[in-house]
N, C-alpha and C positions, 0 to 999 in steps of 0.2 A: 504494500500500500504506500502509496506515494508521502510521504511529508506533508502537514499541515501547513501550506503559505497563509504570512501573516504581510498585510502593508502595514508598516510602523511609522509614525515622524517621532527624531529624536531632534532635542534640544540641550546643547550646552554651554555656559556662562562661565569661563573659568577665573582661576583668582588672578588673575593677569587685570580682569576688570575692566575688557577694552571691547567686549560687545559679545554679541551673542551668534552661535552657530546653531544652523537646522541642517538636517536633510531628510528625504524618506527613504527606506530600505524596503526592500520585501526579505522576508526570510524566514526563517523554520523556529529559527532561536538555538541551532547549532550553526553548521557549517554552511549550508548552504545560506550565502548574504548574498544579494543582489541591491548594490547601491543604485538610487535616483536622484532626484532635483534636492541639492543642496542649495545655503545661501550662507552667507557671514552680514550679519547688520552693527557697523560700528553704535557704541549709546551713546546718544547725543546727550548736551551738557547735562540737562534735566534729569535724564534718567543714572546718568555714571554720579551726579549730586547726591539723587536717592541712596545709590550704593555708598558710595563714602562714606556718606552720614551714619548710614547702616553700620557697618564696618564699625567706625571709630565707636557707636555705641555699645556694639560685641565686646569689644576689647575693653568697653569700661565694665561692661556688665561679668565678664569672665565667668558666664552661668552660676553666679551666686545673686540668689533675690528672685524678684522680677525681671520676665524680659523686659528691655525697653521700647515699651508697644509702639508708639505713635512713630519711632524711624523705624523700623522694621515695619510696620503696616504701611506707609508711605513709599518705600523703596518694593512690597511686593506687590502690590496696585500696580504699580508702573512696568516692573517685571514683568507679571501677568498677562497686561493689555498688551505689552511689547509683542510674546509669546503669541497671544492670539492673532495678532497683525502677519509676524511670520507665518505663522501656519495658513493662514488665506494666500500669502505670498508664495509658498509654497503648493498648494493644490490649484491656485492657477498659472504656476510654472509647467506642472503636471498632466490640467487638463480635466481633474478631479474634484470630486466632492467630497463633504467632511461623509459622507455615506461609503465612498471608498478605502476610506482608513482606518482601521481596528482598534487603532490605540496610538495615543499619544507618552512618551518616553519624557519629564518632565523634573530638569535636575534639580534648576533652581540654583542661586547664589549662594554660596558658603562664603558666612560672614565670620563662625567660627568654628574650631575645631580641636577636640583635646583628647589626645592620645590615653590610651587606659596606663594606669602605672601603678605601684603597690599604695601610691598615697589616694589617688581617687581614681574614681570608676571615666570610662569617657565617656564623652558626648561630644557629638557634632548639629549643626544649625547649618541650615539650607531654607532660604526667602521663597516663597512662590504657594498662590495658592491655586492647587491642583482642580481643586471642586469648580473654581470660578473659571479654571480655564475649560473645563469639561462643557460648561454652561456657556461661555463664550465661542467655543471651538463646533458644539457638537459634539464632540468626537471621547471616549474613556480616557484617562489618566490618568496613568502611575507618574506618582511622583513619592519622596521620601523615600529615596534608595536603601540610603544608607544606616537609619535608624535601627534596624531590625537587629543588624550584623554590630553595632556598637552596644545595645541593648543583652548580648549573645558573649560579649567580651572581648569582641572583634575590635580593631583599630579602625574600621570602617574607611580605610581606603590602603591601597588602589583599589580602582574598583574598571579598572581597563583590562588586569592579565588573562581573561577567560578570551576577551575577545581576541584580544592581541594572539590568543592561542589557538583560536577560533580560525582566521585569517592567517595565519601561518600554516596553518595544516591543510585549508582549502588551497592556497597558494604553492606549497611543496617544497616552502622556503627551506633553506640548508638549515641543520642543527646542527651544533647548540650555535642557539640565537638572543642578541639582548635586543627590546625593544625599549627607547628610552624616550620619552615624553619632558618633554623642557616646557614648562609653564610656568605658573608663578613658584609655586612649588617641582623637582624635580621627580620626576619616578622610576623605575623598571622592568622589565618583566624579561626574567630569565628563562628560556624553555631550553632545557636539555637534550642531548639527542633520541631520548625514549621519548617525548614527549611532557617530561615534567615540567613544572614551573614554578618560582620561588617569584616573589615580587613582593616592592616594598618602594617607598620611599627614600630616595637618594640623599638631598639633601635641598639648599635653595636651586633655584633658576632664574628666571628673568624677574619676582618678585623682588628682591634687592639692587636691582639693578634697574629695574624702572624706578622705585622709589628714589635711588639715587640720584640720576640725572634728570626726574620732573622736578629738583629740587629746585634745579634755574630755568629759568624762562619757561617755556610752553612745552617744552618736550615731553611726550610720552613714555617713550625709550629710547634706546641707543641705536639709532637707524642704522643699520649697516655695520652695527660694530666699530663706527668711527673714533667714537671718544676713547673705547676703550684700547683701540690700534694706536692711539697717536698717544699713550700712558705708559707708564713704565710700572712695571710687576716690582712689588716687595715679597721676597721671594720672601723671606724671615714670616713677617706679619701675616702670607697664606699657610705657612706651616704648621704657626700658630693654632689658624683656624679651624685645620686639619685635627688640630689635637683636643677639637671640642668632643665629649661623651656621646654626641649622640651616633658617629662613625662606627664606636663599638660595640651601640649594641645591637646586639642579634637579631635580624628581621626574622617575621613582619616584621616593620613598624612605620608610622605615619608621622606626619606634620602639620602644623598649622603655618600658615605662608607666614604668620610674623613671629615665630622661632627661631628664626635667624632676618637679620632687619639690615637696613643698610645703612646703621649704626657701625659694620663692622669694618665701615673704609674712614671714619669719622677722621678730621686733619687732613686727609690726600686731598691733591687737586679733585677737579671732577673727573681728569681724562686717567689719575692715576687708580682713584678710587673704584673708578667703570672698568681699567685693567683687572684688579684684582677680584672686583666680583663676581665678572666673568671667569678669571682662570679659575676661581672657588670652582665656579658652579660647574665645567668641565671635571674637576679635579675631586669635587664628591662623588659623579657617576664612576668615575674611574675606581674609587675609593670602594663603592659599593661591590666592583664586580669583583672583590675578595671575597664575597660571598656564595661568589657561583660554584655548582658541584663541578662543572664543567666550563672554563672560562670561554666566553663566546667566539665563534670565529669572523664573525661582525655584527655591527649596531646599526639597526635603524631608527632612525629619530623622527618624531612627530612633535607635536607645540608648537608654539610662537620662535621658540629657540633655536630652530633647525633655517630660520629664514635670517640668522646672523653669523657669518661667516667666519667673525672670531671665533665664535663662540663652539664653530664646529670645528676649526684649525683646531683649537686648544684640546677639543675632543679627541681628534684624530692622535695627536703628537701625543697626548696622555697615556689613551689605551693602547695605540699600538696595534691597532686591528681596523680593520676597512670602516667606516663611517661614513652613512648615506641617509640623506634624507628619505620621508617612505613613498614618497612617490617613484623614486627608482625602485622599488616593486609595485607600482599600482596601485598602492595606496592612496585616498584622498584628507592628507596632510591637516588638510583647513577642517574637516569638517571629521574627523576620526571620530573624536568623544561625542558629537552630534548623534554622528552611526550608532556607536558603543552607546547609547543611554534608548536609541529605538531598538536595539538588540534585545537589551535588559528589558525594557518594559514586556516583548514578546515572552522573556523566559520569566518573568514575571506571573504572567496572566498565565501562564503552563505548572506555576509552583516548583517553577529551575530552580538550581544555586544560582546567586548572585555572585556570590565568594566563599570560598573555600581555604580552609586552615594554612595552606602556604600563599594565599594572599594576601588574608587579612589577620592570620594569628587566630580566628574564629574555631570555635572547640572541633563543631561537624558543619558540611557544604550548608548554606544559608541563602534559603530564597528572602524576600524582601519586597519593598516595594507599600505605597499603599493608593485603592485604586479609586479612583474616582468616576461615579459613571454620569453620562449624558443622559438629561432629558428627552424619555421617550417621546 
């Protein structure tokens, strides 16, 4: 009997903070993916306002008390509506109606996020409300991926290495393989050549490095790796940083983007300070793949990361192993985790694992998700 096809739209806002990705998928909720109409919409001032705001109030709030409702209801109003705009964007790229799509994959903003550790239990927070978008869209959705798998003892993220394994097995990529995901925070997903997978959080990426350089003028990031080309490396002060605890311990384990801040280049010029947080951020994935049963025979990179050319020199020279962006396998770079969250929603609505013990430190495989359905 033939596989259940599902049309999925996924949606993802990462902590980069620089706008939102869609696309639709058909797929089974294993191997068989067939990607469709994607889109990336930068947030305009109003809405990346809301998120800041959000944000900075996470961080006061550090999940002791109350939330702090009115910025967080403000930023996911706006989310939401955004969400629903794409998704019309989307099925008339397509050609389609909210009638033709099963379900909506629905990540939402991570404003904060706290690793489990013997002094307190974790939790993570993700803005978006799911019901309003079912009601606005039409269409079911899952959203609140990752509550389930924190609530379980999980670190609740990565939450890409199934796919990432997903898409290497359809594709007959060589093993062992690392997939690395450069975003605001760093990831990986190690699949060895039986097919197994360890994944975990690396360390930072382009989060301290944008913080850094929007520190002057108007800049978002560091386009092209420019500032950080024309800086000079303190080789001392990255070794340093190298010697922070969170390298050794033992994955899983996760992060929250402001774990490491770009506090850590404080005194450097800006073009010295963009050096080094760059070569950091090379220099922890590298760090991480002391971890593999089997060291990889090359990396493919997906995130924002992979489109700064330092930042992939400093990778290559690190590891020492081939480094390619994933559209040199076919991959669609911009819009991966878009895919990966319409994936999840499929295996979701099937009661799949979400994550499983070598990706999240989770006891047993953990479905997740919670769903929200449209008005008949």
């Amino acid at each position: 009997m033939a596989a259940k096809l599902y049309r999925a739209i996924g949606f993802m806002t990462g902590t980069s903070m620089d706008g939102l990705d869609g696309a639709i998928l058909e797929t089974d909720g294993e191997s068989l993916i067939r990607p469709r109409a994607c889109l990336s919409l930068p947030f305009d001032d109003g809405v990346r306002g809301h998120i800041l705001a959000a944000v900075k109030a996470a961080r006061a709030w550090g999940f002791e008390g109350d939330e702090p409702a009115e910025a967080f209801a403000l930023a996911e109003d706006a989310l939401t509506e955004l969400h629903a705009e794409a998704t019309a964007q989307l099925l008339e790229m397509e050609g389609l109606t909210e009638a033709n799509i099963d379900v909506i994959g629905f990540h939402g903003q991570t404003v904060l996020h706290r690793a489990p550790s013997a002094r307190a239990a974790g939790r993570t927070r993700q803005l978006g409300r799911g019901a309003a978008l079912a009601r606005l869209t039409g269409i079911n959705v899952v959203n609140d991926f990752r509550a389930a798998d924190v609530a379980a003892g999980g670190q609740g993220a990565p939450f890409a290495p199934l796919y990432h394994a997903a898409l290497a097995k359809r594709d007959g990529l060589e093993r062992p393989l690392g997939v690395v995901n450069l975003g605001g925070v760093g990831n990986i997903t190690l699949i060895d050549a039986d097919g197994g997978i360890l994944a975990f959080d690396t360390g930072p990426a382009n989060g301290p490095i944008d913080d850094w350089v929007g520190g002057e003028g108007d800049r978002l990031f560091d386009e092209g790796g420019a500032l950080a080309q024309a800086g000079n490396l303190d080789e001392a002060r990255l070794q340093g940083l190298l010697n922070h605890p969170y390298f050794e311990t033992q994955p899983p384990k996760s992060l929250d983007r402001q774990d490491f801040t770009s506090a850590m280049a404080e005194g450097l010029s800006i073009e010295d300070g963009a050096a080094l947080l760059t070569e950091f951020a090379a220099a922890s994935v590298v760090r991480g793949l002391e971890w593999a049963a089997e060291r990889p025979r090359r990396l493919i990179v997906t995130g924002g990361g992979r489109n700064n050319p330092v930042l992939m020199d400093a990778l290559r020279r690190r590891a020492g192993v081939p480094v390619d962006p994933v559209e040199a396998v076919g991959w669609r770079g911009d819009v991966l985790e878009a895919e990966l969250f319409a994936w999840l929603a499929v295996r979701s609505l099937r009661g799949w694992p979400l994550s499983v013990p070598a990706t999240t430190g989770v006891q047993e495989p953990m479905t997740g998700g919670v769903l929200s359905r449209a008005a008949v």
